[in-house]
N, C-alpha and C positions, 0 to 999 in steps of 0.2 A: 400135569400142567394144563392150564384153563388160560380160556381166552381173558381173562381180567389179568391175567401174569405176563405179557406179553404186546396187548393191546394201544394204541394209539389214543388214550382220554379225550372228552367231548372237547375238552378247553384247550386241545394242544391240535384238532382240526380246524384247518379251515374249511367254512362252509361257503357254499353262495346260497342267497335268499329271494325265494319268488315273493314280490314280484322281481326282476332279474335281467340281463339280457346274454347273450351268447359271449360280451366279450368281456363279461367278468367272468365269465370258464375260461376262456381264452387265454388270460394274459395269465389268471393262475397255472394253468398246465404250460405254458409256456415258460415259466420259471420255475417250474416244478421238472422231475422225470415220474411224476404220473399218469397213471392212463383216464382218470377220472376224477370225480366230486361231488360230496354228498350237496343234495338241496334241503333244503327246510324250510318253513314258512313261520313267523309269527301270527299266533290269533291270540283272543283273551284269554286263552286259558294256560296260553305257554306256547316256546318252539316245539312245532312237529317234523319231522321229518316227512320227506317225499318222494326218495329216491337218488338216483344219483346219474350224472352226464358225463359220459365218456367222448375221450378225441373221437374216435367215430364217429359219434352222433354230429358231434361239432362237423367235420369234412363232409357227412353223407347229405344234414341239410343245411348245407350254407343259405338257404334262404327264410329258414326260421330260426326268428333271433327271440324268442319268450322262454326263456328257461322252464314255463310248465309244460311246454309240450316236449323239450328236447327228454327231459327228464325219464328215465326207465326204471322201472319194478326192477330191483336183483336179490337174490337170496339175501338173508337177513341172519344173522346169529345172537345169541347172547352172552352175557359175560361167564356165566358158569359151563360152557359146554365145551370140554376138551378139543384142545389144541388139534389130537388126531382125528376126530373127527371134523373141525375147520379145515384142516388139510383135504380130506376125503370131499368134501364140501367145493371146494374151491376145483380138484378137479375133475369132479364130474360138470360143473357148472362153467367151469371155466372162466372163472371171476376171480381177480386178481387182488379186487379189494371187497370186503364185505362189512357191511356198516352191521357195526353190535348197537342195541337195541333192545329197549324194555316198555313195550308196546308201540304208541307211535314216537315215544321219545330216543334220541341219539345219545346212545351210551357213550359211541367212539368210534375207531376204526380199525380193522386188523387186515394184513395184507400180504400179499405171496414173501414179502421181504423181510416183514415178523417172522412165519414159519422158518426161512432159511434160518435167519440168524439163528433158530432154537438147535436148527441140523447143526452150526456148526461149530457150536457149544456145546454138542452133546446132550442136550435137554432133550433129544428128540432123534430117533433112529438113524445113522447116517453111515452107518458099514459098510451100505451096501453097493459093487461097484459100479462105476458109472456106465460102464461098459452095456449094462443091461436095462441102463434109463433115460439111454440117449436115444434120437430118433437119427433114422437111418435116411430120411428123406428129407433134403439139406433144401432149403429157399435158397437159390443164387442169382445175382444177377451181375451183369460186365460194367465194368468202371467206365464205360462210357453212356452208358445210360441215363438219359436226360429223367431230372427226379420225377418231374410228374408224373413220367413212364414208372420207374422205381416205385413210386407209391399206390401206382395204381397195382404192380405185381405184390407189394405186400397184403394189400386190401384184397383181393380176389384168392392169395396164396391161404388168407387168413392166418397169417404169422407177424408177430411185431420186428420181424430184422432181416434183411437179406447178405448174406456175405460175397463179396464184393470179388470177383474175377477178374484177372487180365485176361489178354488175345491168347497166352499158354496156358490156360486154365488155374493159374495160379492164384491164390489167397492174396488181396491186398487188403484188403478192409473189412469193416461190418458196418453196414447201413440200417439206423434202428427207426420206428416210425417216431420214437421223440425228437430225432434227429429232424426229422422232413417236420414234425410240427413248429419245431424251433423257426423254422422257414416258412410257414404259411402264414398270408395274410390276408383278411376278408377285405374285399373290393367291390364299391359299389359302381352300377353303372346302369344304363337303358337300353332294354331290347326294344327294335321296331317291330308292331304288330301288325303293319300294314295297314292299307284305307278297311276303316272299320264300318264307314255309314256308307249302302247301297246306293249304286250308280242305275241310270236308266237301263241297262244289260244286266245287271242281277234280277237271277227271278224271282228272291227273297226278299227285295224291295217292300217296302209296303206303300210308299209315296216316292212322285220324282223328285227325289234330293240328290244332289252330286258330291261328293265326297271333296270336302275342303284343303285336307292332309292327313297326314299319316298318325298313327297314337302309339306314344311311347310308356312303356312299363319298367317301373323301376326293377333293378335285380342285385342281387346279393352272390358272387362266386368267390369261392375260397382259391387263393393265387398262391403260386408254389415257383421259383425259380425254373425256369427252363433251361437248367445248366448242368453236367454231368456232377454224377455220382461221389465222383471223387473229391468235389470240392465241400463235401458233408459226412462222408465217411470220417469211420474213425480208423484210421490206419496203422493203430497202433496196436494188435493184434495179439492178445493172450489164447491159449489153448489149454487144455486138459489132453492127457494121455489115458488110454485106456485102463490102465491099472490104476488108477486113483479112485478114491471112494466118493460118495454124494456128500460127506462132510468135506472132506479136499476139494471139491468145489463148490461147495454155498461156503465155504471161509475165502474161496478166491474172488468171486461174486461181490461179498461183504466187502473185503475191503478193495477190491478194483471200482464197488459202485455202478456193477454191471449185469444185467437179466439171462445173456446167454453165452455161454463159450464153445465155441467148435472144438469138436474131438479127433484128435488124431491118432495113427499107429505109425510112429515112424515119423517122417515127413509129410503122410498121406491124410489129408482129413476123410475121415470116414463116418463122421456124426455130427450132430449138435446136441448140446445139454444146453435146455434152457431150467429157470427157476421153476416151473409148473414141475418138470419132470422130475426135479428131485423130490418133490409129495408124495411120489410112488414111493421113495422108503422109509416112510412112517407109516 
């Protein structure tokens, strides 16, 4: 199976186009559960592509709003090169979506949620049990944690979801960063920079001029609720048991509409399987 059997055609992406601004990413990812967006430009000779803009780049600079600069180089594929190697691809790169491409033109797009689907069809190895592809080192954070906080520990944990704890340590939710993106919203406003023109006590002065007032610069920060955790979780809580296969969960995946499930034995969660990790059994 090949990336052209599986893949997302140019005509059925949305793209954004440089020239461009940050919040035509914005409101697509915002109605989307993607993590990103191809760019492309018009010139005379046809659309190129350019790259692609991840929620990242959106939160890291909320003060550049020119889609050429947000835009990032990511691995590239093409339509004939096997699914197992897209997999292999995706995790070492850790690129969830990867624009297919036949030089600078955009063939399409294929993405960690294509692969599952092929696991859990069977198109694509999925026997293997989860038990041995789940990670043992769990993101958590306590349901009363204000999101900002929350988002700042997914960003630093480098994980897209934290699951959600009481005061007993108990499981009550899972907090995804689509979740927090659904909630962010760029706000404009002016930092004071202080008196800018020397006073006769600066030694920097070059003439006596006295400083009229102060000078304001415009700013751009990305604004997120100040409100706990649990008013954005999702509380409604599926899990995987250890004995289930990687196909038993990219077909629960599929059809819940969800990236990662906590592993249990028992009552006790003792993992997470997210979608990257099921690529380990292809």
């Amino acid at each position: 199976m090949n990336v052209a059997d599986v893949m997302t055609p140019h005509e059925d992406v949305v793209t954004v186009e440089i020239p461009g601004t940050r919040d035509d990413v914005l409101t697509y990812l915002q109605d989307r559960p993607f993590s990103s967006v191809p760019v492309v430009k018009s010139t005379d000779d046809g659309e190129i592509y350019r790259g692609i803009v991840s929620r990242d780049a959106l939160i890291e600079h909320p003060d550049e709003d020119q889609l050429a600069l947000l835009s990032e180089d990511v691995p590239t594929t093409t339509t004939d090169t096997s699914l197992a190697s897209v997999a292999k691809l995706m995790r070492t790169e850790q690129a969830r979506r990867i624009p297919v491409v036949d030089g600078d033109t955009l063939e399409g797009i294929i993405t960690v949620t294509d692969v599952v689907h092929a696991i859990a069809s069977g198109d694509l190895n999925g026997e293997v049990s989860v038990e041995g592809l789940a990670r043992r080192d769990i993101n958590t954070t306590y349901e009363g944690t204000p999101l900002p906080v929350a988002e700042r520990e997914l960003y630093y944990g480098r994980v897209p979801y934290a699951i959600v704890l009481d005061e007993e340590g108990d499981m009550t939710g899972m907090l995804t960063e689509v979740d927090i993106l659904e909630e962010a919203r760029v706000v404009e406003g002016e930092a004071d920079t202080g008196e800018s023109i020397a006073t006769d006590d600066d030694d920097w002065k070059w003439e006596s001029v006295k400083a009229v007032g102060n000078s304001y610069m415009p700013t751009r920060n990305v604004e997120i609720p100040v409100e706990p955790v649990t008013g954005f979780m999702t509380s409604d809580l599926l899990t995987v048991s250890t004995s289930r296969t990687a196909q038993d969960a990219a077909q629960m995946m599929i059809d819940n509409d969800i990236e990662q499930i906590p592993m249990v034995s028992g009552d006790q969660l003792v993992g997470i399987v997210q979608d990257m990790d099921l690529l380990e059994a292809v």
